[in-house]
Each structure stands twice: as structure tokens, then as C-alpha cells.
Backbone atoms as SQL, in Angstrom:
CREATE TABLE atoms (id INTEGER PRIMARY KEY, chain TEXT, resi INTEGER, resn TEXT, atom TEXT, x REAL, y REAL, z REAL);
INSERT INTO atoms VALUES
  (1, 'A', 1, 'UNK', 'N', 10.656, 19.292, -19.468),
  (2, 'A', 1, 'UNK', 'CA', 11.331, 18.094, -19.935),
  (3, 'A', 1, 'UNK', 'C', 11.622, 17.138, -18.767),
  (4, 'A', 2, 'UNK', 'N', 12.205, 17.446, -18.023),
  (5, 'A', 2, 'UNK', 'CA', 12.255, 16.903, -16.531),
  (6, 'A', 2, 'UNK', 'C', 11.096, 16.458, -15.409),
  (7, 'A', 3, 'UNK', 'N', 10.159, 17.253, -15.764),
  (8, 'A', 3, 'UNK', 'CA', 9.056, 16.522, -15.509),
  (9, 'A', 3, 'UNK', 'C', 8.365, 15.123, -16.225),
  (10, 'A', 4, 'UNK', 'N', 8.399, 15.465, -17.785),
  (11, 'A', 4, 'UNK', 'CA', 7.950, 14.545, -18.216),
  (12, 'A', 4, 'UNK', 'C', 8.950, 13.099, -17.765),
  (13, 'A', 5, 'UNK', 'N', 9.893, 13.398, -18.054),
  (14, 'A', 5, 'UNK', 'CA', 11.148, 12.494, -17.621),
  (15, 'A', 5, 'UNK', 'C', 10.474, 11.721, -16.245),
  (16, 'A', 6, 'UNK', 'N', 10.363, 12.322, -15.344),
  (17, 'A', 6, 'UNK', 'CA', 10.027, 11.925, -14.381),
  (18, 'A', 6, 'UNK', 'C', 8.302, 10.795, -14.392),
  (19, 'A', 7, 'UNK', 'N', 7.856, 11.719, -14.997),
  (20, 'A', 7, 'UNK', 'CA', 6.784, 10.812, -14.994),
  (21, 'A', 7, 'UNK', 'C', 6.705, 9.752, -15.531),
  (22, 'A', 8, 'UNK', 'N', 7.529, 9.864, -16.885),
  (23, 'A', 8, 'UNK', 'CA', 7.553, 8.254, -17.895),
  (24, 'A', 8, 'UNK', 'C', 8.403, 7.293, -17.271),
  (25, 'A', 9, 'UNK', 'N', 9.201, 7.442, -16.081),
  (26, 'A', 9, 'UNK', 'CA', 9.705, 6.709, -15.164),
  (27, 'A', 9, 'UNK', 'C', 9.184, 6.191, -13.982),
  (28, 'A', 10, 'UNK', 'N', 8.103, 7.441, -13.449),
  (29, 'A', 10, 'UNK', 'CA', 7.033, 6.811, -12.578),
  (30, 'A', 10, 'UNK', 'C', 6.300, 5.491, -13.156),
  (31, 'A', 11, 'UNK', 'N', 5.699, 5.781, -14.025),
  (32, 'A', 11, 'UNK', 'CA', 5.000, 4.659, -14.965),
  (33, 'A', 11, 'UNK', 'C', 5.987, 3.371, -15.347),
  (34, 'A', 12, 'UNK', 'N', 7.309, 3.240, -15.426),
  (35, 'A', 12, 'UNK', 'CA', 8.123, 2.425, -15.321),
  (36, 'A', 12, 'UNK', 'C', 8.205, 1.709, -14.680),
  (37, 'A', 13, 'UNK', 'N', 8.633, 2.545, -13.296),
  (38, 'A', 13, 'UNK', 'CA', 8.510, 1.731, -11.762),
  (39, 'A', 13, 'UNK', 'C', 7.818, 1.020, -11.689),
  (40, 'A', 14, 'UNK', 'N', 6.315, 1.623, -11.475),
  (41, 'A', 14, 'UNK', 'CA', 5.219, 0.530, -11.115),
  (42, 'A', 14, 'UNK', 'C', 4.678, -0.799, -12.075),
  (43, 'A', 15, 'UNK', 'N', 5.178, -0.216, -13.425),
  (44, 'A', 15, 'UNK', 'CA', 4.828, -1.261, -13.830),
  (45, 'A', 15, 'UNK', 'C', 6.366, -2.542, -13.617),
  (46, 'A', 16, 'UNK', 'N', 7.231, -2.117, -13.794),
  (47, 'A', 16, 'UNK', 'CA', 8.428, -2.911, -13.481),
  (48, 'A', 16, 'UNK', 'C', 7.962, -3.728, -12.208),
  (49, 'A', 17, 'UNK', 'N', 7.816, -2.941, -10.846),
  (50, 'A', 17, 'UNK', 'CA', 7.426, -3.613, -9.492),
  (51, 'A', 17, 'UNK', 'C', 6.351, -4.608, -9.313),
  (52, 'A', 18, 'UNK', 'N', 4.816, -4.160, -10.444),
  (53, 'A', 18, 'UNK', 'CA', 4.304, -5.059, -10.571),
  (54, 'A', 18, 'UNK', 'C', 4.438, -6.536, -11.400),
  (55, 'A', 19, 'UNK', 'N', 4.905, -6.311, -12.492),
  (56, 'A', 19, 'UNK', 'CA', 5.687, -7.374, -13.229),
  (57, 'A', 19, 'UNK', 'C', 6.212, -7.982, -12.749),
  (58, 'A', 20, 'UNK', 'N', 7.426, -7.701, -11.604),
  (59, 'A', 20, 'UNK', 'CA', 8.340, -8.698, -11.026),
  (60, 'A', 20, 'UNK', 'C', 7.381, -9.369, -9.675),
  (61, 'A', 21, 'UNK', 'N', 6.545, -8.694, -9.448),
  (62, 'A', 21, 'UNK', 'CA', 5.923, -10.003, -8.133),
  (63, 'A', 21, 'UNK', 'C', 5.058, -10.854, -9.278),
  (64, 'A', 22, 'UNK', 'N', 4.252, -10.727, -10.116),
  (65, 'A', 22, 'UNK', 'CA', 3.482, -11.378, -10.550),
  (66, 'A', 22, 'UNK', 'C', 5.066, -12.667, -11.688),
  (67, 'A', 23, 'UNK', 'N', 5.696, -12.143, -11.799),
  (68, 'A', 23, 'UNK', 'CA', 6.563, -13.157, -12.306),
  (69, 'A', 23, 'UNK', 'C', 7.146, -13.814, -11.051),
  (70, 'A', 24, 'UNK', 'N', 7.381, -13.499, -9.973),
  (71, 'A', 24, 'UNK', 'CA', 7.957, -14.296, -8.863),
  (72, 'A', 24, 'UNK', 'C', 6.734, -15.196, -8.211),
  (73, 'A', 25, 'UNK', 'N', 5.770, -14.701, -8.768),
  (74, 'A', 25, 'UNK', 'CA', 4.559, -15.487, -7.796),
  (75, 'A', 25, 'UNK', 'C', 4.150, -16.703, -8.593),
  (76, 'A', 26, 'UNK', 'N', 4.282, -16.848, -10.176),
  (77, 'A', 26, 'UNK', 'CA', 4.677, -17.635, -11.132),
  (78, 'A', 26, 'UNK', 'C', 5.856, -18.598, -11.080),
  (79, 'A', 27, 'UNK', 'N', 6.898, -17.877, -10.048),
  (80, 'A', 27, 'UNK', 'CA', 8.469, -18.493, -10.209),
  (81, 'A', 27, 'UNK', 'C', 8.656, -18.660, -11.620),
  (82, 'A', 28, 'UNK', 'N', 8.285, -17.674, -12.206),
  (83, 'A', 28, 'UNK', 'CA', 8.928, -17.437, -13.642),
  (84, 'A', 28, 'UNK', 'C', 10.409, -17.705, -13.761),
  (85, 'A', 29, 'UNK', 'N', 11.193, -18.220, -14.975),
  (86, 'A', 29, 'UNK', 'CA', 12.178, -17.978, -15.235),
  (87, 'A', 29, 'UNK', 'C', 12.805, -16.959, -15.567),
  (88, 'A', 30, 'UNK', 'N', 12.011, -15.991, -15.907),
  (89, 'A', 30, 'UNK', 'CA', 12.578, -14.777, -16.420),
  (90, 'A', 30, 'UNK', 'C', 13.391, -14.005, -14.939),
  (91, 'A', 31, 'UNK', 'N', 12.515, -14.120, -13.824),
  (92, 'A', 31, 'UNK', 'CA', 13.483, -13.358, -13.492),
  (93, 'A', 31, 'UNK', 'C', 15.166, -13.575, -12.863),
  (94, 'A', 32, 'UNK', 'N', 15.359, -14.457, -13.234),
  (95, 'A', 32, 'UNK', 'CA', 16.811, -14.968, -13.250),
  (96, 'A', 32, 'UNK', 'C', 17.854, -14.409, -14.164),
  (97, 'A', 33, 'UNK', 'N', 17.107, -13.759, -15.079),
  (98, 'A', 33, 'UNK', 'CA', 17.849, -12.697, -16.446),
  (99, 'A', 33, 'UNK', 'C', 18.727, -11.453, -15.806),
  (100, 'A', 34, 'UNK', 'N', 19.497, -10.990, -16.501),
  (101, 'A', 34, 'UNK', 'CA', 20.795, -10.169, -15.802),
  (102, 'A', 34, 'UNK', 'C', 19.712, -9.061, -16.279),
  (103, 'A', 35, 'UNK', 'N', 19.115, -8.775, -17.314),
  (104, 'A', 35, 'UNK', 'CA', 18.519, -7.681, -17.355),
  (105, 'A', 35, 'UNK', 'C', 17.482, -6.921, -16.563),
  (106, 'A', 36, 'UNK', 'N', 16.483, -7.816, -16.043),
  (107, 'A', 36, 'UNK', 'CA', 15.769, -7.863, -15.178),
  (108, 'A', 36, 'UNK', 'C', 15.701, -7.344, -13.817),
  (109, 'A', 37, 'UNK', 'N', 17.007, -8.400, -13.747),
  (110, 'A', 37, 'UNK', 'CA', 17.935, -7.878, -12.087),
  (111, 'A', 37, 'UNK', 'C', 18.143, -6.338, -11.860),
  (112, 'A', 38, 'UNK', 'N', 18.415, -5.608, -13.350),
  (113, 'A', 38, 'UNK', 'CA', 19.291, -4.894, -12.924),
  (114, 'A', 38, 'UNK', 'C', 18.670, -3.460, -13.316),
  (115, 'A', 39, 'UNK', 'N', 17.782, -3.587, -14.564),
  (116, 'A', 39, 'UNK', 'CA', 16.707, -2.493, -14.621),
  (117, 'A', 39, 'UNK', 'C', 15.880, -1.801, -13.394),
  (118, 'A', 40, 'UNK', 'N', 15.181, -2.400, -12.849),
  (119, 'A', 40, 'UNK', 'CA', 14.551, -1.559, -11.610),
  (120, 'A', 40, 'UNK', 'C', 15.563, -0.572, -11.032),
  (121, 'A', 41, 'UNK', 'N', 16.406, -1.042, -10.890),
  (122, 'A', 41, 'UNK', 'CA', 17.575, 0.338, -10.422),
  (123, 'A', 41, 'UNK', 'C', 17.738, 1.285, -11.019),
  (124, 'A', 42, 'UNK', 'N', 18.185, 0.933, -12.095),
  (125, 'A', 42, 'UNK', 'CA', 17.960, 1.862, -13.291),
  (126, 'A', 42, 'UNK', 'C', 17.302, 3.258, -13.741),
  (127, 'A', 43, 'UNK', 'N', 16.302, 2.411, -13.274),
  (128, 'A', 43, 'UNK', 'CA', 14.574, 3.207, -13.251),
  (129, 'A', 43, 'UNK', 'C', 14.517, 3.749, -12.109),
  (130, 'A', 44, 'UNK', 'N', 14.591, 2.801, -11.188),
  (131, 'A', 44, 'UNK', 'CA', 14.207, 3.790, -9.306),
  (132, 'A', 44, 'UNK', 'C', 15.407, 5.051, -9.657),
  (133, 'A', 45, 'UNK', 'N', 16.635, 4.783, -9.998),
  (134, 'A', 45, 'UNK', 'CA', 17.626, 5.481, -10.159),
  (135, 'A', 45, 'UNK', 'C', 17.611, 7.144, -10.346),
  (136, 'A', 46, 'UNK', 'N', 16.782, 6.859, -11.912),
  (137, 'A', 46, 'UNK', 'CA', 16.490, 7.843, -12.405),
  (138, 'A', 46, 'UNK', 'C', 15.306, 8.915, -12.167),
  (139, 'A', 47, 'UNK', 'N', 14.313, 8.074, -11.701),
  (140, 'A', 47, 'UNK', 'CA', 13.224, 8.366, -11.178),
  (141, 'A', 47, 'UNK', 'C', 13.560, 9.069, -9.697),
  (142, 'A', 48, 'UNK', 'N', 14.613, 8.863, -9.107),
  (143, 'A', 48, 'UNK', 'CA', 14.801, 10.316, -7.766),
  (144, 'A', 48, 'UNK', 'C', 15.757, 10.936, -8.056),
  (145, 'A', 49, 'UNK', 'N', 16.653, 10.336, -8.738),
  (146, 'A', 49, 'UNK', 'CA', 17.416, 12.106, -9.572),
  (147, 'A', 49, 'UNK', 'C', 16.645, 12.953, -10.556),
  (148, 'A', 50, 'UNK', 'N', 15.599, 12.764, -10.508),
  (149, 'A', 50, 'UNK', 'CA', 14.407, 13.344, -11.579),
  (150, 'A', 50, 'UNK', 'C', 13.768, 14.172, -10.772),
  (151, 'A', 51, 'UNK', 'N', 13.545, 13.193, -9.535),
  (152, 'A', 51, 'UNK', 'CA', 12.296, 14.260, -8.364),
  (153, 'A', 51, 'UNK', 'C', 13.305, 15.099, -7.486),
  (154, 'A', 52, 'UNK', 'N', 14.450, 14.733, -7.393),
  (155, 'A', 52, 'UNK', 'CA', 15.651, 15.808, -6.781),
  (156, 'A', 52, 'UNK', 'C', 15.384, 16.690, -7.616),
  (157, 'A', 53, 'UNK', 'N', 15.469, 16.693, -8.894),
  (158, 'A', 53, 'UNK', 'CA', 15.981, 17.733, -9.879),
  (159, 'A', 53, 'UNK', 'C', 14.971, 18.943, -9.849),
  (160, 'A', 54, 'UNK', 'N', 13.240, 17.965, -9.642),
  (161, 'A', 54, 'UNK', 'CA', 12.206, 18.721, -9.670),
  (162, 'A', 54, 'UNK', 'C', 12.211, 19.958, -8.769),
  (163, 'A', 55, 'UNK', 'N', 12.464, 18.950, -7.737),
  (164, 'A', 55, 'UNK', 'CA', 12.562, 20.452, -5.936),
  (165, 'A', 55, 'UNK', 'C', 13.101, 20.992, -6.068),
  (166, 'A', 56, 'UNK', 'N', 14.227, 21.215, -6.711),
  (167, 'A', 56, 'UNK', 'CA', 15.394, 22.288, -7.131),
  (168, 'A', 56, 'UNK', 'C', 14.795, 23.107, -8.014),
  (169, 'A', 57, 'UNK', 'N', 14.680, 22.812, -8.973),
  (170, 'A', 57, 'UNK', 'CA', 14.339, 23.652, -10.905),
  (171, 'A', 57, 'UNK', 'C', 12.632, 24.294, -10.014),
  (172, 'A', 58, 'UNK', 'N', 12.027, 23.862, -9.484),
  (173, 'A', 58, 'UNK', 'CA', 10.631, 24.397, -9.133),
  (174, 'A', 58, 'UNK', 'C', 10.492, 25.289, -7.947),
  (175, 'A', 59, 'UNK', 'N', 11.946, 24.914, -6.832),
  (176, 'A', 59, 'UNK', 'CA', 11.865, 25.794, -5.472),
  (177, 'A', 59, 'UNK', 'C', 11.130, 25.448, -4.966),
  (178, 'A', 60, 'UNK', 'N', 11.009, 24.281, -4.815),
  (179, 'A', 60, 'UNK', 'CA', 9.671, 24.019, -4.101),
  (180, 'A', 60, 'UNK', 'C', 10.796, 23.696, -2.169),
  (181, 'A', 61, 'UNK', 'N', 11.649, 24.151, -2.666),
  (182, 'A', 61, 'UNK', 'CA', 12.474, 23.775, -0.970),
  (183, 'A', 61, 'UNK', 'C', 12.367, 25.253, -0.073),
  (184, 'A', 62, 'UNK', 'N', 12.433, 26.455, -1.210),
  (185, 'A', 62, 'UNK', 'CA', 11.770, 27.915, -0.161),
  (186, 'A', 62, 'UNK', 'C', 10.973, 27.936, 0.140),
  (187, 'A', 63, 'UNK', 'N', 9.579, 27.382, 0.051),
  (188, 'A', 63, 'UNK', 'CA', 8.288, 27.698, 0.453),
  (189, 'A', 63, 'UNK', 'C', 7.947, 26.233, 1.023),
  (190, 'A', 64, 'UNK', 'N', 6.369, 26.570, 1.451),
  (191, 'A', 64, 'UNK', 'CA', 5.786, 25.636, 2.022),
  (192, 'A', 64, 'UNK', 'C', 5.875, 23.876, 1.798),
  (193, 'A', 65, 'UNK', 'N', 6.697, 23.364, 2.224),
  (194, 'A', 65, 'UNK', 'CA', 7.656, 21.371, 1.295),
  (195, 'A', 65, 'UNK', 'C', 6.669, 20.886, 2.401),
  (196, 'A', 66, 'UNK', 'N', 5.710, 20.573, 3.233),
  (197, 'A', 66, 'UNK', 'CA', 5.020, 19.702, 3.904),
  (198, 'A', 66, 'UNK', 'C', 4.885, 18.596, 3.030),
  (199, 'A', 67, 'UNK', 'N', 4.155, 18.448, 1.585),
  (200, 'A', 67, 'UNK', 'CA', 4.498, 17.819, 0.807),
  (201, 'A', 67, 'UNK', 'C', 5.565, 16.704, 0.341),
  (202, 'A', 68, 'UNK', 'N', 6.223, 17.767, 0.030),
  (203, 'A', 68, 'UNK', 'CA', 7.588, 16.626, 0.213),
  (204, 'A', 68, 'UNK', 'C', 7.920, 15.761, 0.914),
  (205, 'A', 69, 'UNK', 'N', 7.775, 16.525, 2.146),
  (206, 'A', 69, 'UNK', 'CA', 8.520, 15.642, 3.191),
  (207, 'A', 69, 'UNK', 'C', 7.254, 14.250, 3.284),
  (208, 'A', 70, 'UNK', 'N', 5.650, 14.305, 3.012),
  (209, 'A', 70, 'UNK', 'CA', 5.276, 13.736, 3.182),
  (210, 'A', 70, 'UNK', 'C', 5.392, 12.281, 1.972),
  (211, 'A', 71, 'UNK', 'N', 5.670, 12.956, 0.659),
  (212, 'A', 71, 'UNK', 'CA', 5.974, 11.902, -0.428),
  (213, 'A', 71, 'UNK', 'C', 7.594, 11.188, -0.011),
  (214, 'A', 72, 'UNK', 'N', 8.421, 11.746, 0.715),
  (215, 'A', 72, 'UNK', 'CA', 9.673, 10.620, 1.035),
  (216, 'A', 72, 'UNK', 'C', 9.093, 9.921, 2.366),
  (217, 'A', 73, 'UNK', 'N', 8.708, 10.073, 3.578),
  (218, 'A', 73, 'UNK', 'CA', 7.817, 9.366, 4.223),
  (219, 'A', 73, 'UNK', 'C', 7.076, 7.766, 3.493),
  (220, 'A', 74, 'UNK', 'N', 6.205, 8.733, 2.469),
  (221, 'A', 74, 'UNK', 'CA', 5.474, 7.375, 1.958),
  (222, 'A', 74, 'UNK', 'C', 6.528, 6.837, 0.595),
  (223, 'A', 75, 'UNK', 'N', 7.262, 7.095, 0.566),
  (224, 'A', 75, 'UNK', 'CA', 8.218, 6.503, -0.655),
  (225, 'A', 75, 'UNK', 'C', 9.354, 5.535, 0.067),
  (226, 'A', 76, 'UNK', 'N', 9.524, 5.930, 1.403),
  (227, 'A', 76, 'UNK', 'CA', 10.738, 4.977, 2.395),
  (228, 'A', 76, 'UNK', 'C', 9.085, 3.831, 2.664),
  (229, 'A', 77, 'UNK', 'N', 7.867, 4.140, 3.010),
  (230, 'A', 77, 'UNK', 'CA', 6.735, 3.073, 2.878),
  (231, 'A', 77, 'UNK', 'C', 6.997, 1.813, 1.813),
  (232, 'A', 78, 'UNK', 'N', 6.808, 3.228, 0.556),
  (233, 'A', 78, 'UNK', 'CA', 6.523, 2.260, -0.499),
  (234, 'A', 78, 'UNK', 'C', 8.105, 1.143, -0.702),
  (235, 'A', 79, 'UNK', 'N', 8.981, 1.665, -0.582),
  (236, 'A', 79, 'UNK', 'CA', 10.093, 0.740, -0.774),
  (237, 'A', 79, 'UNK', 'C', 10.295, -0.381, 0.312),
  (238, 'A', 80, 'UNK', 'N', 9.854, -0.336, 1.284),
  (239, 'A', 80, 'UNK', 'CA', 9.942, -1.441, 2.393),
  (240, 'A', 80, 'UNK', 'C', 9.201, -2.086, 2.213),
  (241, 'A', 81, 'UNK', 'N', 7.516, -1.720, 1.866),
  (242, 'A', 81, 'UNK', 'CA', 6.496, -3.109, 1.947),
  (243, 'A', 81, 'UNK', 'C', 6.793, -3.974, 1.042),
  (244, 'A', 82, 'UNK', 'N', 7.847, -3.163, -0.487),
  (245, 'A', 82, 'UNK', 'CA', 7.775, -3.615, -1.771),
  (246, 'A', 82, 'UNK', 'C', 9.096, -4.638, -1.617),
  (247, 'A', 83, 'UNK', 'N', 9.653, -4.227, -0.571),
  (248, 'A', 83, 'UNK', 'CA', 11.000, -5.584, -0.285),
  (249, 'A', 83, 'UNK', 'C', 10.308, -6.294, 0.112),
  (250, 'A', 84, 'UNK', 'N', 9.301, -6.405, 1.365),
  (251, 'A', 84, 'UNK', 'CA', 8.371, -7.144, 2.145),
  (252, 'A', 84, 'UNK', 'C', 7.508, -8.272, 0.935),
  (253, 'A', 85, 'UNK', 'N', 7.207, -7.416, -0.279),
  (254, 'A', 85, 'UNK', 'CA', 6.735, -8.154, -1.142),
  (255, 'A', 85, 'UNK', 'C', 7.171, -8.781, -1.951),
  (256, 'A', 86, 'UNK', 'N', 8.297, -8.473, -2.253),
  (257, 'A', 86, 'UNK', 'CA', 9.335, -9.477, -3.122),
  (258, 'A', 86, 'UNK', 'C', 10.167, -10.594, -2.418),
  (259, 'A', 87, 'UNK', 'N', 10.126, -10.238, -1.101),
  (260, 'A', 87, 'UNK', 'CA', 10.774, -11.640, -0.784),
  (261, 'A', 87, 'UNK', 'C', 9.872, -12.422, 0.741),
  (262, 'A', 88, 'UNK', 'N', 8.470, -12.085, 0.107),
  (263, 'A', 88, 'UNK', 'CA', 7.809, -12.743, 1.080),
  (264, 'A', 88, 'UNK', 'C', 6.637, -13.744, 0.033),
  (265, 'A', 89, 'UNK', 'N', 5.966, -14.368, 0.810),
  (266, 'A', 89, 'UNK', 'CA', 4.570, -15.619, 0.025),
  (267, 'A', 89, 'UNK', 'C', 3.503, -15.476, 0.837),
  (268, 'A', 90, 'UNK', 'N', 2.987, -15.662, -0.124),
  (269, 'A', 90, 'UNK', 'CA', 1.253, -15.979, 0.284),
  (270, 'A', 90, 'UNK', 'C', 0.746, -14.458, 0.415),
  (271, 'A', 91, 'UNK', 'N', -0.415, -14.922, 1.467),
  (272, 'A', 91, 'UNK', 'CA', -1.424, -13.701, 2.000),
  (273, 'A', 91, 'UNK', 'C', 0.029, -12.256, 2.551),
  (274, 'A', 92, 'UNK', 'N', 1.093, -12.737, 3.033),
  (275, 'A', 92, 'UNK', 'CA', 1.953, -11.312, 3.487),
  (276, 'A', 92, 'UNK', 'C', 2.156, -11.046, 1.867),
  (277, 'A', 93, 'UNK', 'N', 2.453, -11.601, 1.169),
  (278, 'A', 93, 'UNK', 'CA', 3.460, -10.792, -0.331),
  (279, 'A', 93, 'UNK', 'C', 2.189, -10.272, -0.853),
  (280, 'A', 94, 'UNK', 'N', 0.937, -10.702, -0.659),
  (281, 'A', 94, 'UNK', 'CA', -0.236, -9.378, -1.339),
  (282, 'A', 94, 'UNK', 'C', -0.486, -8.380, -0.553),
  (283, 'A', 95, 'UNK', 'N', -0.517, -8.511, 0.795),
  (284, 'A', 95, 'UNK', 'CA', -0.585, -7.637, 1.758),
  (285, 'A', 95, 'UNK', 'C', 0.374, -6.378, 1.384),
  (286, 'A', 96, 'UNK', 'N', 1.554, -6.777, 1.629),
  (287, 'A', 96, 'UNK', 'CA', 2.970, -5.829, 1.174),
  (288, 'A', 96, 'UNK', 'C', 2.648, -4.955, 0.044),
  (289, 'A', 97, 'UNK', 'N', 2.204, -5.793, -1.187),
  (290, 'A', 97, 'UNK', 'CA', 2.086, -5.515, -2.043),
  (291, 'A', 97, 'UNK', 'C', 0.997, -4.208, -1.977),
  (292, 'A', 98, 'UNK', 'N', -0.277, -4.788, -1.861),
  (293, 'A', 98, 'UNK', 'CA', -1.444, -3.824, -1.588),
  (294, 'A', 98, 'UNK', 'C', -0.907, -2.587, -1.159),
  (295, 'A', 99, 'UNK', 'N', -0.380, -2.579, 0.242),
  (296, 'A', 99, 'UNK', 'CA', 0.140, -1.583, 0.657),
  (297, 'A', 99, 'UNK', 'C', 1.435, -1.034, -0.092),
  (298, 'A', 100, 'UNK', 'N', 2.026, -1.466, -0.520),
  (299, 'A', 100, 'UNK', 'CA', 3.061, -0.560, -1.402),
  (300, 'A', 100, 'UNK', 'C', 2.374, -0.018, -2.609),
  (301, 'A', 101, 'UNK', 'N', 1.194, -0.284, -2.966),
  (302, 'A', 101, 'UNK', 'CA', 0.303, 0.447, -3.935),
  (303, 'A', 101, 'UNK', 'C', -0.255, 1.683, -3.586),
  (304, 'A', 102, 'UNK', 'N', -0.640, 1.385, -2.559),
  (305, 'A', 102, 'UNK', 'CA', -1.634, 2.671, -1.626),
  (306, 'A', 102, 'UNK', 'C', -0.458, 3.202, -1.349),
  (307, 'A', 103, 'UNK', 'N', 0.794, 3.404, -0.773),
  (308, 'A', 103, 'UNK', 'CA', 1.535, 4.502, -0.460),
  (309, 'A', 103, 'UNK', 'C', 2.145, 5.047, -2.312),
  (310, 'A', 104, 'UNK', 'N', 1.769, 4.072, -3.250),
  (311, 'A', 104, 'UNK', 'CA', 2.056, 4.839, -4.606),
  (312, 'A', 104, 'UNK', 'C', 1.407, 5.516, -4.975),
  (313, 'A', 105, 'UNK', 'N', 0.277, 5.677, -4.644),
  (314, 'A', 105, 'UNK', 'CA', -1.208, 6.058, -5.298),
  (315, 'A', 105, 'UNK', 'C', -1.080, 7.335, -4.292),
  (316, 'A', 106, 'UNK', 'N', -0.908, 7.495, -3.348),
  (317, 'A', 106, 'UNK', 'CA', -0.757, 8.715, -2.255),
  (318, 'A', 106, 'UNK', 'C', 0.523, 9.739, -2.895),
  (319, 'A', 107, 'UNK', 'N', 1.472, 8.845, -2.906),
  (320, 'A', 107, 'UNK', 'CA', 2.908, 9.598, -3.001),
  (321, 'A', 107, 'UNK', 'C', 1.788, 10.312, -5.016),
  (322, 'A', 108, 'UNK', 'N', 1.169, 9.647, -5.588),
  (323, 'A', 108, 'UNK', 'CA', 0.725, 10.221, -6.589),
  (324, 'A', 108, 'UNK', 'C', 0.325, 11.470, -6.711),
  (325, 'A', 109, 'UNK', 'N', -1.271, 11.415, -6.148),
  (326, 'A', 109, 'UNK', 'CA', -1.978, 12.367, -5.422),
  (327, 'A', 109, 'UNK', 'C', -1.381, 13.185, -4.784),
  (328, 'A', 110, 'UNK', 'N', -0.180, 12.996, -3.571),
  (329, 'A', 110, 'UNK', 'CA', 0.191, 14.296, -3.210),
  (330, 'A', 110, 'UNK', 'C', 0.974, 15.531, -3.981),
  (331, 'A', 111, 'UNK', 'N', 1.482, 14.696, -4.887),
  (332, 'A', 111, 'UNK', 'CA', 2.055, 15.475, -6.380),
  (333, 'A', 111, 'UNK', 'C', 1.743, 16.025, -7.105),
  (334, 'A', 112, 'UNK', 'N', 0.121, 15.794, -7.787),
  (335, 'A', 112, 'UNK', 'CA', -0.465, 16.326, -7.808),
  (336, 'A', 112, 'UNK', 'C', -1.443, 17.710, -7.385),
  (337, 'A', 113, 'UNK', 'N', -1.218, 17.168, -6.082),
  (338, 'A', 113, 'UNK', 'CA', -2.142, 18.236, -5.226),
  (339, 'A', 113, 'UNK', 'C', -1.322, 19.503, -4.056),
  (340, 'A', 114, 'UNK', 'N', 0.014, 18.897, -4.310),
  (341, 'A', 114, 'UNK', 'CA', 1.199, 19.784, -3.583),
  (342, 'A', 114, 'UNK', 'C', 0.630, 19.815, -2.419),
  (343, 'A', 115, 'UNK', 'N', -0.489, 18.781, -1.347),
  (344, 'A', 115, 'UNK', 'CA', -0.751, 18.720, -0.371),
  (345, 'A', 115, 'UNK', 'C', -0.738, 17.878, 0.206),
  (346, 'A', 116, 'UNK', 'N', 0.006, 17.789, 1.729),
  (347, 'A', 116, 'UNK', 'CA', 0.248, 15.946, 2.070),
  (348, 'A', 116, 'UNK', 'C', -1.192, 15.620, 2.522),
  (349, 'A', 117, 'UNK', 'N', -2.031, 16.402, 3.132),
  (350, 'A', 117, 'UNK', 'CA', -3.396, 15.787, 3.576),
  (351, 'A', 117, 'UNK', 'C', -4.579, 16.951, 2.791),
  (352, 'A', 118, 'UNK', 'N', -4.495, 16.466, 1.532),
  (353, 'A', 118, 'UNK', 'CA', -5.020, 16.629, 0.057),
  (354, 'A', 118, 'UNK', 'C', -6.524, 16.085, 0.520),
  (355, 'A', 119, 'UNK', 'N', -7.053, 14.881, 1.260),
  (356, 'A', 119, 'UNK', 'CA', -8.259, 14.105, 1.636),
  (357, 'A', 119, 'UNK', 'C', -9.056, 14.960, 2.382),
  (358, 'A', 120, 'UNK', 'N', -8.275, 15.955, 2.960),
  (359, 'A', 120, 'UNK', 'CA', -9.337, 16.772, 4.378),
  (360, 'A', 120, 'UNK', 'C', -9.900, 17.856, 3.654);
């Protein structure tokens, strides 16, 4: 249950994160909405008391966590380029962006694969 939890919140995130640059790159009105503002938290919120909950309920903290440690690594990534991208323009806010994708798509894969260098 907690897994799934987790995942239908993964899928949240990114789509939330992508939504809000492509509405800021618009200068949409929407995101001036109290709801807006305040959901992504919400979601990021729940989404690492979910992956806390996981390392615990799975034990994945007695045995071999290389893993882990490598998905908070690229998750302190993904949250910096993704500030970088929300309050930057032009060629840097896709840049940011790009790269806060690729450390999502990794932090994915390594979850999957319970291996931080899953590529070798």
C-alpha cells in the first residue's frame, strides 16, 4: 500500500514540476492561485514520508543502502536545478530543467534496480 502510495505521488511530482515551468514560461495566470502555490508541498511532502516509510517497512537501512544514499544525492540534485528552473529564463530554466529530469529518471532507475551504478 505504501508503495503504491509512493509511486502515485512520484507521478504527481513530476507532473506538478512540469506543469508549473511550462505555466511560468507562459506567465500563466494560474499560477498565482493559492492552490497551486501550495500543492507541490503537499505532494513533495508526502512523497518522502512515503520513501522514509519505505526504508523502514523494507530494511533496506541493515543491508547494503549504496542506493539510497545515491537516490538522496540525486534528489538534493533534482530539487536545486528544479529551483534553478523555476526561478530562472531562457536557455538556463531548460537547462535546469533538463537536468532536474535526468537526476528524476536516475533517482527512478535506481529504485528500480536497488543499484546506484545500475549502467555498469
Amino acid at each position: 500500500m505504501i508503495k503504491h502510495i509512493h509511486m502515485l505521488f512520484v507521478a504527481l511530482s513530476i507532473i506538478s514540476f512540469t506543469g508549473r515551468i511550462f505555466l511560468s514560461e507562459t506567465h500563466s495566470a494560474l499560477l498565482s492561485q493559492k492552490w497551486l502555490k501550495i500543492a507541490p508541498h503537499v505532494i513533495d511532502t508526502v512523497l518522502l514520508v512515503s520513501g522514509i516509510s519505505l526504508v523502514f517497512i523494507g530494511g533496506w537501512l541493515s543491508a547494503d543502502f549504496g542506493w539510497i544514499i545515491a537516490k538522496i544525492v540525486a534528489l538534493l540534485g533534482y530539487i536545486g536545478l528544479g529551483i534553478v528552473a523555476m526561478r530562472s529564463h531562457g536557455n538556463q530554466r531548460w537547462l535546469a530543467f533538463a537536468g532536474a529530469l535526468l537526476c528524476f529518471i536516475y533517482i527512478a532507475l535506481v529504485a528500480v534496480n536497488k543499484q546506484a551504478f545500475f549502467f555498469l
